[in-house]
N, C-alpha and C positions, 0 to 999 in steps of 0.2 A: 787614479782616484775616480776617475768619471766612469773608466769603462766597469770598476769595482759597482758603483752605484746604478749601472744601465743593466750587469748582471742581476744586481740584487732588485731592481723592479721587473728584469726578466722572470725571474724565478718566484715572484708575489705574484705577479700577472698569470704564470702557468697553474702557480698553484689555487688560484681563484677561478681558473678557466678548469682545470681538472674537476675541484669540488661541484663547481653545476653544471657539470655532466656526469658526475657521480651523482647528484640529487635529482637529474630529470631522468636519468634511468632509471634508478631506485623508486620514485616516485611514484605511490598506486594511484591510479585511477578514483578520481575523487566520484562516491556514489550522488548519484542525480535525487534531489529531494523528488517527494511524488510532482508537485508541481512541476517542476522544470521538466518533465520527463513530457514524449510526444503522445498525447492518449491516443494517437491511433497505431503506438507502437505493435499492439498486441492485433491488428486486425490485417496491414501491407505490410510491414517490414519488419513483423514477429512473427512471420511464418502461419495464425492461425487461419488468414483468409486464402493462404493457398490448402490450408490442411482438411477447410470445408471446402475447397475447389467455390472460392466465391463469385461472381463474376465482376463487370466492375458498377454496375448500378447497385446491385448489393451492397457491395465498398462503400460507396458514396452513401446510402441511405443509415450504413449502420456510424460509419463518421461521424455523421451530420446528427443521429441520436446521442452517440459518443460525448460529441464536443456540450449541447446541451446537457446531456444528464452531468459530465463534467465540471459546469459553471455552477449549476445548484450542489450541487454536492459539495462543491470544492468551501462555497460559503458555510453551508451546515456543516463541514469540516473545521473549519475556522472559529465558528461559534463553541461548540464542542470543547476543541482545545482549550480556550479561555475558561469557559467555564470547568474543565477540570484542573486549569492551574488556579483556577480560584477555590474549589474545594480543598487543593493540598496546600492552601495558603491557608486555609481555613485551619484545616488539619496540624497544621505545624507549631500552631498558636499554644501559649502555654495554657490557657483555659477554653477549649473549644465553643463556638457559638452553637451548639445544639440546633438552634431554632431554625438558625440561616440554612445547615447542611441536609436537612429534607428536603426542603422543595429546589436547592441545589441538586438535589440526586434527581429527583425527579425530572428536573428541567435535564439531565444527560440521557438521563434515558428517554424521553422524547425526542431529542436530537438524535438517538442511535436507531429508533424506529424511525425516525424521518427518514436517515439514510439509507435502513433496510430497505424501506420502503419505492425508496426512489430508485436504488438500483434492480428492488425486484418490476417494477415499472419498465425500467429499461428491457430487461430482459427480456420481458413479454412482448415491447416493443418490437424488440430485434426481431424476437422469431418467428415477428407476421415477415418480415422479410427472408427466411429460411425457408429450403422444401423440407420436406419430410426427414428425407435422409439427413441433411445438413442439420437440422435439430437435432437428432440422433445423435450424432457426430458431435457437437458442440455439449450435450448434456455428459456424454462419455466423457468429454474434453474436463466441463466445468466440475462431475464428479471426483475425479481422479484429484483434482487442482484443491478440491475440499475436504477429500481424503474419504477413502472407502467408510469408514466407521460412519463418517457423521453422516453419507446418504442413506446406508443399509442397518443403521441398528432398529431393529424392531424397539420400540419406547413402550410397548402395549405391554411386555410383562420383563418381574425385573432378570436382571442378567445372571444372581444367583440362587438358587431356592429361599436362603438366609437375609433378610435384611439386613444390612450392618449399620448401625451409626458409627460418626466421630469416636466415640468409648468403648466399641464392641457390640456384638451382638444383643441383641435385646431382650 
């Protein structure tokens, strides 16, 4: 009877030892929110400050922009959020506030220019710290990352002799 019962916690114990090691191998890789992630992932240990050949006062100046543009951003990121879960709070409502969701919209899209804005800031920052070539190098970089269309489409005429609306031709 005892050794009946030392088997049958043998055998609960193996199979609870089997399952999580069958769940830590299976187990993907949990993704890093943007937050937790290291912002200087993409300039030493993303490979792009070796791919500008940066050197290490470079590293340091554009960190140290990095971590600042970062902190603002990361707020205006925050605010942002909120204020679009309060528009789809808005939105979900059986009789919409009409009056509230304008200057709700409004107030996102100032928050979204804020951000453009401050990352284009950055940018500009950065590349008093770039030589020549190394701007080259990083706009190639930042093209590619944006995708050919959005840097290279001519805006100045349209893309086909026809205008089309939403209903068809006009």
């Amino acid at each position: 009877m005892k050794s009946k019962v030392i088997i049958l916690l043998l055998i609960i114990s193996l199979g609870i030892n089997i399952g999580l090691i069958i769940r830590l191998a299976l187990q993907r890789p949990m993704v890093k929110r943007f937050e937790e992630r290291d912002i200087r992932h993409g300039w030493r240990r993303g490979g792009l400050g070796h791919r500008l050949n940066l050197n290490e006062n470079q590293l340091k100046a554009i960190e140290t922009m990095h971590e600042s543009t970062y902190v603002k951003m990361n707020v205006i990121r925050e605010t942002l959020e909120l204020k679009r879960a309060e528009l789809t709070n808005i939105l979900k409502e059986a009789q919409p506030d009409t009056a509230r969701i304008q200057p709700l919209i409004k107030e996102i899209a100032n928050l979204q220019a804020q951000i453009e804005l401050g990352l284009t800031e950055n940018i500009l920052m950065m590349k008093k710290e770039l030589t020549p070539e190394q701007q080259q190098q990083f706009f190639e970089l930042f093209k590619r990352r944006l995708g050919n269309r959005a840097m290279t489409r001519d805006h100045s005429r349209p893309k086909h002799s026809k205008q089309r609306t939403r209903h068809g031709p006009e």
